[in-house]
N, C-alpha and C positions, 0 to 999 in steps of 0.2 A: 315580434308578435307570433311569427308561425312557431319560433322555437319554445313559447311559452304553451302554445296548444297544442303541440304534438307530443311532447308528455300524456295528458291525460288522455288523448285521445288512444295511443299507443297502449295503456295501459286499460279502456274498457274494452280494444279490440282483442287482446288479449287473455284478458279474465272473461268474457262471451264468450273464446274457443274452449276454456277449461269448462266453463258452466256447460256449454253444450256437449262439450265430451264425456264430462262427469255423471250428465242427467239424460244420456242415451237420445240423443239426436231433443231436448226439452221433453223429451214424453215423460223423463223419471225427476220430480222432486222431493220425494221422500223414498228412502228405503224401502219403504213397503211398495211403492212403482215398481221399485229398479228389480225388488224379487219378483215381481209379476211378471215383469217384461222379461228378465232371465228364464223362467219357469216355461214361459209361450215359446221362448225361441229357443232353447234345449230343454225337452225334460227330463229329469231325473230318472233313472233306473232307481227300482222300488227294491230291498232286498225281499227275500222268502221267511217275513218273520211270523212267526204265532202267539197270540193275546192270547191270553186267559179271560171269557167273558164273565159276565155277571151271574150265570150258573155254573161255571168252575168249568167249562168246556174249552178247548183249545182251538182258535177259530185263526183262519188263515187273514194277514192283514191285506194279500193280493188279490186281485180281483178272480174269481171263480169264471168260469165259463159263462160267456154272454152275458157280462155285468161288470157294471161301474162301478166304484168305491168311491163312498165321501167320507174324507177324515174331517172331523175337528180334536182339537187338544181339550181336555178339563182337568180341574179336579172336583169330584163330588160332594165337597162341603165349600165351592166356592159360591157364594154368596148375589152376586151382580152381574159378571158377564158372562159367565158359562148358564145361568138363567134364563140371561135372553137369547145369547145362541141355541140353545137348547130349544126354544118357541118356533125358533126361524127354524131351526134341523125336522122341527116335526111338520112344518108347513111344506117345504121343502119334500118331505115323504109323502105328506097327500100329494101333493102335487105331482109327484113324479109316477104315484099309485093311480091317478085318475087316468094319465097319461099311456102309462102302460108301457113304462121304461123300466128298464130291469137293472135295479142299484139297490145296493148295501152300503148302509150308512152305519160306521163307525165313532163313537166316542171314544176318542182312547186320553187314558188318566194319566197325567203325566209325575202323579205322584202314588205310587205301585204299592208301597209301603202301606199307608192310609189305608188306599182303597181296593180294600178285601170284595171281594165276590158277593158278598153280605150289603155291604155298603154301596156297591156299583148296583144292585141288584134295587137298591130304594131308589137311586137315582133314576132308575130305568122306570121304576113305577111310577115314580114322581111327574115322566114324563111321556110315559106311554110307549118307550120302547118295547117291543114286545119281542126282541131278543132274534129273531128272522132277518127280518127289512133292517131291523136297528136296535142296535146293543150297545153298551157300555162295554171296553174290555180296558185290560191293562200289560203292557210288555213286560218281557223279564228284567228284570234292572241293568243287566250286561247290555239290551239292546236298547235301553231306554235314550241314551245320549246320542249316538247313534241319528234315532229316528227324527229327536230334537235335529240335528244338526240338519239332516235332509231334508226336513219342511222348514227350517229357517222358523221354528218356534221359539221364540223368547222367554224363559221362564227366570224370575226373581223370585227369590223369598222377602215376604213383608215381615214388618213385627208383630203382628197379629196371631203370625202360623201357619199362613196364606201365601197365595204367590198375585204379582203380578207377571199380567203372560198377556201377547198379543192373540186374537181370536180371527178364524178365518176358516174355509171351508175350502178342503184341499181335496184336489179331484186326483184318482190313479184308474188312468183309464185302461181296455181291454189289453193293451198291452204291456199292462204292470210297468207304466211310469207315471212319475208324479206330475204330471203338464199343466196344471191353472189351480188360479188362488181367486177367490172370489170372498166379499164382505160375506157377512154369516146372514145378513139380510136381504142379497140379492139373490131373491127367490125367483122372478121370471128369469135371469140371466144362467143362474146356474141349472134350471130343469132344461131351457134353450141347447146349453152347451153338452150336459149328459145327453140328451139326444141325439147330438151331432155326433159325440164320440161310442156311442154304443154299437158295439159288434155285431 
């Protein structure tokens, strides 16, 4: 009898050490965890790159003097979830405007090509960036992989002309590293935590 149950038992105790180890003590069961929880406990070193924003100006992607950066990824003719990020990014600005936190919020396009200065430029109107607090830019194509690779952005091309891409709001705080990922709707959580990290 025992030889017959200690097989199986041998092997859940076994596959719960992998699970546990795989999923950072249970905290991570998706990917998108395991990069939060990575992101909280080492941050990324941010390079020194420069966008091209939606007035053809060349604007620093690292945080300025007493100010937080929020990145999110788009591109300007996508359709669905860069629409609704884009609602949560400007709620997010009042919020952090009423509050009287000092943060620059970043769209950046992760298809350079497309979206010309022109094009970034309606999308900014579209949503009331008003180019200051919040603008559209886009990197040079040499740093575009690059920066994908540093935020752990996903991007696929559809057959439409489109991409699917995951969406999230990546904080680089005063000391120009990349430290927390937030849904694009957690709007009390992310004015919360630029607070806390503001210089």
């Amino acid at each position: 009898m025992l030889a017959r149950v200690l097989p199986p038992v041998l092997a859940a105790v076994i596959g719960g050490g992998i699970l546990w180890q795989a999923t950072d003590g249970a905290q991570a069961f998706t990917s998108e965890a395991a990069r939060r929880l990575d992101v909280a406990r080492s941050p990324r070193p941010v390079p020194a790159v420069m966008l091209e924003d939606m007035s053809g100006q060349r604007v620093p992607l690292l945080p300025q003097a007493g100010e937080v950066v929020l990145v999110e990824f788009i591109y300007t003719v996508c359709g669905d979830i860069c629409q609704i990020a884009a609602a949560d990014f400007a709620e997010i600005r009042d919020r952090l405007q009423a509050q009287g936190v000092t943060a620059r919020l970043l769209s950046v396009s992760f298809d350079p090509e497309r979206d010309t200065p022109e094009q970034m430029a309606i999308y900014g109107d579209a949503h009331e960036a008003d180019g200051a607090k919040w603008t559209v830019a886009r990197p040079e194509e040499s740093d575009l992989d690059g920066l994908l690779k540093l935020f752990d952005v996903t991007v696929i091309p559809d057959e439409w002309g489109g991409y699917q891409h995951n969406a999230a709001i990546h904080v680089i705080d005063g000391s120009g590293r990349f430290s927390a990922v937030f849904d694009t709707d957690a709007v009390e959580a992310v004015a919360a935590h630029v607070h806390e990290v503001q210089p």
